[in-house]
LONUVO-330031 format. One line per 5 residues: number of its first residue (from 1); their letters; for each residue x, y, z of C-alpha. Coordinates in Angstrom, 1 decimal, always signed. Each point is the difference from the previous one (the first is absolute). Example, Ala and Ser with C-alpha at 12.3 -4.5 7.8 and 13.67 -1.06 7.14 Angstrom:
LONUVO-330031
1) AS) +12.3:-4.5:+7.8 | +1.4:+3.4:-0.7
//
This chain:
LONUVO-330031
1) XXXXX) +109.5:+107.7:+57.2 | +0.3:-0.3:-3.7 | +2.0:+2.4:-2.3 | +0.5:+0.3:-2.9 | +3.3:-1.0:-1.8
6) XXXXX) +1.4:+1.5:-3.0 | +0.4:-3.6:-1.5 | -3.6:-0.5:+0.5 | -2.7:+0.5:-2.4 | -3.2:+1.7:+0.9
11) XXXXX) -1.9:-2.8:-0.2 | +1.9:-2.0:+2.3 | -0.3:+2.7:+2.5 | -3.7:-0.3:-0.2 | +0.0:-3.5:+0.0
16) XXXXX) +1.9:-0.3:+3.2 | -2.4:+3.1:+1.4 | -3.0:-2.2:-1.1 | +1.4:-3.0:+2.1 | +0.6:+1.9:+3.1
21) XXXXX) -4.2:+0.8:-0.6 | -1.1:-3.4:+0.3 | -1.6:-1.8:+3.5 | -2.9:-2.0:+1.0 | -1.8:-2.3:-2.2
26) XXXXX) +0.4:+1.8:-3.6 | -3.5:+0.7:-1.7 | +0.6:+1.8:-3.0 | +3.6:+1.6:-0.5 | +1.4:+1.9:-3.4
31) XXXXX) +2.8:+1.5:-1.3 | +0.7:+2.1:-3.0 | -1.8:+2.7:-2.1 | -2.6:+1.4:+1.6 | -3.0:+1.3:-2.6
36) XXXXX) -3.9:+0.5:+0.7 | -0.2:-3.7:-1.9 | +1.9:-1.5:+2.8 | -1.9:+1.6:+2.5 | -2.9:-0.8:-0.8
41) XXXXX) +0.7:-4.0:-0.8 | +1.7:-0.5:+3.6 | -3.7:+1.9:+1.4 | -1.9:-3.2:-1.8 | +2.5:-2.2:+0.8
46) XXXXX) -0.1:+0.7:+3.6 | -3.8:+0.4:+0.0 | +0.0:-3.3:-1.1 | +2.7:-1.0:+2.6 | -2.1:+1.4:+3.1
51) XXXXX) -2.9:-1.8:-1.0 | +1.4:-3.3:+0.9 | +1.9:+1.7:+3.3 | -2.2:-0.6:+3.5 | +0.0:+3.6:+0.6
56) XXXXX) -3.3:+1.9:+1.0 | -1.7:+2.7:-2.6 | +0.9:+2.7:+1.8 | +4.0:-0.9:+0.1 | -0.4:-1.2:-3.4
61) XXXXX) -1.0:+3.7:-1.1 | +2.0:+1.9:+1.9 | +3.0:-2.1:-1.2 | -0.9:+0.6:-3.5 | -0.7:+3.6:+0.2
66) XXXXX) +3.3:+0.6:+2.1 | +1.8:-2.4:-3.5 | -1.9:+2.5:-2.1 | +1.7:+3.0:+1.5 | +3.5:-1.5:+0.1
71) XXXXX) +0.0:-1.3:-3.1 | -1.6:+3.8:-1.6 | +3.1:+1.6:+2.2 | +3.1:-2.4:-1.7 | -2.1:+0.5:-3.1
76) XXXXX) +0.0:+4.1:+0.3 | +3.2:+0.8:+1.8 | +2.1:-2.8:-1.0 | +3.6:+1.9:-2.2 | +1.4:-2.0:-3.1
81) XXXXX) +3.5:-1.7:+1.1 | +2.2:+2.4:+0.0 | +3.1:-0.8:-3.0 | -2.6:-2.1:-2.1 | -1.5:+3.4:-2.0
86) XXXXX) -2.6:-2.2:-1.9 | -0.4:-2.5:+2.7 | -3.4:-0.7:+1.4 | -1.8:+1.0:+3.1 | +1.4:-2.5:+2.6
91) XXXXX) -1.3:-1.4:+3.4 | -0.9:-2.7:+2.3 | -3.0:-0.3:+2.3 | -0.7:-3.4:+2.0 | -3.2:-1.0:+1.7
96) XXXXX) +0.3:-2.7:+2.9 | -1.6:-1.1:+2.8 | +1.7:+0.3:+3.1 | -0.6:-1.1:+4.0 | -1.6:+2.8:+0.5
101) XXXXX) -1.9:+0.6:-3.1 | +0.8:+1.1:-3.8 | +3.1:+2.2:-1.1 | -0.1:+1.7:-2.9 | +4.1:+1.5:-1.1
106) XXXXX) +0.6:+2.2:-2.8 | +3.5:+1.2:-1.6 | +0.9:+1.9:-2.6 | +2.8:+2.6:-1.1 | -0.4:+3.8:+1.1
111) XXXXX) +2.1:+2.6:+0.0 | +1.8:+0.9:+3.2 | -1.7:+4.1:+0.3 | -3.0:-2.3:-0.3 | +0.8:-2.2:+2.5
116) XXXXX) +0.8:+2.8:+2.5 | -3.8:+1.2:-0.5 | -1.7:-3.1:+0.2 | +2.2:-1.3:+3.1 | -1.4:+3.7:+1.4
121) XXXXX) -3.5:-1.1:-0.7 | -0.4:-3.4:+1.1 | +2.1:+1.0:+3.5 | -3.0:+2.7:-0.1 | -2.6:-2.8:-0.8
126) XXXXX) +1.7:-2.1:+2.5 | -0.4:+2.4:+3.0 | -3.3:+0.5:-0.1 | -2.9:-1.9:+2.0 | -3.3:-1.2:-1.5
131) XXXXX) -1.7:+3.5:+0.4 | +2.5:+2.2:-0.9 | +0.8:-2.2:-3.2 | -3.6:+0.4:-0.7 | +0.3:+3.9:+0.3
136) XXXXX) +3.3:-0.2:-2.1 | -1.9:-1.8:-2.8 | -3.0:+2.6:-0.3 | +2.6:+2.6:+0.4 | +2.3:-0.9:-2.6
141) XXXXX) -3.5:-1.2:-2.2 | -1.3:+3.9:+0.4 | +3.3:+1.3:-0.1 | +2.2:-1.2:-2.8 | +0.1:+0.1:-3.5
146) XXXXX) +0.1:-3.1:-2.0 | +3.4:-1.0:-2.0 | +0.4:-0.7:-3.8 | +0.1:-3.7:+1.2 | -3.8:+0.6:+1.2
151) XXXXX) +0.4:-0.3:+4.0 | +0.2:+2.9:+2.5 | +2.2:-2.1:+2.3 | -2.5:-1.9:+1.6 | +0.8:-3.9:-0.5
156) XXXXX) +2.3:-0.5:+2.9 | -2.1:+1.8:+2.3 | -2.6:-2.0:-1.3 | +1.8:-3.5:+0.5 | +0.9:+1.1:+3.6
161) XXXXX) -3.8:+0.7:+0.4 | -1.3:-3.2:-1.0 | +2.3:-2.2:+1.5 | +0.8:+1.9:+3.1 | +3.3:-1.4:+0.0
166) XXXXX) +3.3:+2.0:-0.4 | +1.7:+0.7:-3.6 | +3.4:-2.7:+0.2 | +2.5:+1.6:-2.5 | +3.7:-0.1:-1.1
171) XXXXX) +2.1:+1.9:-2.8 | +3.1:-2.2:-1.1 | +2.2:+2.5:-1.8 | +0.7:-1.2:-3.8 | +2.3:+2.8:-0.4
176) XXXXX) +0.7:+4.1:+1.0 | -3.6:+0.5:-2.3 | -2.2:-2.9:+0.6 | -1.1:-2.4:+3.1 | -2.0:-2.9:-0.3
181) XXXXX) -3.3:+0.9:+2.3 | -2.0:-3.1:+1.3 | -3.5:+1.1:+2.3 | -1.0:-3.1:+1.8 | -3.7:+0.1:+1.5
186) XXXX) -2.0:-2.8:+2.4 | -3.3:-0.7:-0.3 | -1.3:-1.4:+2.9 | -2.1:-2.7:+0.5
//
């Protein structure tokens, strides 16, 4: 398990964070600020990438809608590095292919209280079968209010839903206020 040292700088942290993400055959992998820019180029660039990957239409969309969501969730909840005030919004995502199909990981920075609540969520999320994830969705759709970062809480539940595969997640504590949080999800082939 990685901590964090005092001698270390926050960007070595993530770094070493960032390489524990990493298996399969790498696709597409990034780290640093994250910014709508950034976003989108990596959504071309792995357009582009898919389009010379065997992989049937169907598998091919779902992967890029599930990358869609991820990458709108590091871009919304992701926190600035915590002892850098002026520093960017930092992160990491990597697509590969795998045995048994395509991973997508993200990581980013968030504060611990937050981490308590999402942990809470994707346990939630992760307890669920097919149908009741379905009922959770249009309950939470019909039921919650939207957030100033535009989403009611409905992305993970969402990624569950179209991959019907469990949420893999890990918080790496950076220090007593911030964790490194890395969601790993499989599409299957």
């Amino acid at each position: 398990m990685l901590e964090f040292s005092p001698n270390k700088s926050t960007s070595d942290f993530i770094s070493k964070c960032y390489a524990s993400m990493q298996s399969g055959d790498i696709i597409v992998a990034y780290k640093g600020e994250i910014n709508a820019n950034i976003i989108a180029d990596t959504l071309g660039l792995v357009e582009a990438k898919l389009l010379h990957e065997t992989v049937e239409n169907l598998v091919r969309k779902k992967l890029y809608n599930v990358l869609v969501e991820c990458l709108q969730n590091l871009f919304h909840h992701v926190d600035k590095v915590p002892s850098r005030e002026n520093s960017p919004k930092t992160g990491a995502f990597i697509l590969s292919k795998t045995k048994d199909g395509f991973r997508i990981a993200t990581g980013n920075m968030v504060r611990v209280d937050k981490g308590i609540a999402l942990k809470e969520k994707i346990d939630k999320i992760n307890s669920l079968s097919k149908e009741e994830l379905k009922e959770f969705y249009k309950f939470v759709l019909n039921n919650q209010s939207f957030s100033e970062k535009g989403g009611g809480g409905l992305g993970l539940i969402d990624i569950a839903r179209k991959t019907g595969n469990k949420l893999n997640y890990s918080f790496t504590p950076f220090n007593e206020e911030y964790s490194f949080f890395n969601l790993s999800v499989l599409i299957s082939e």
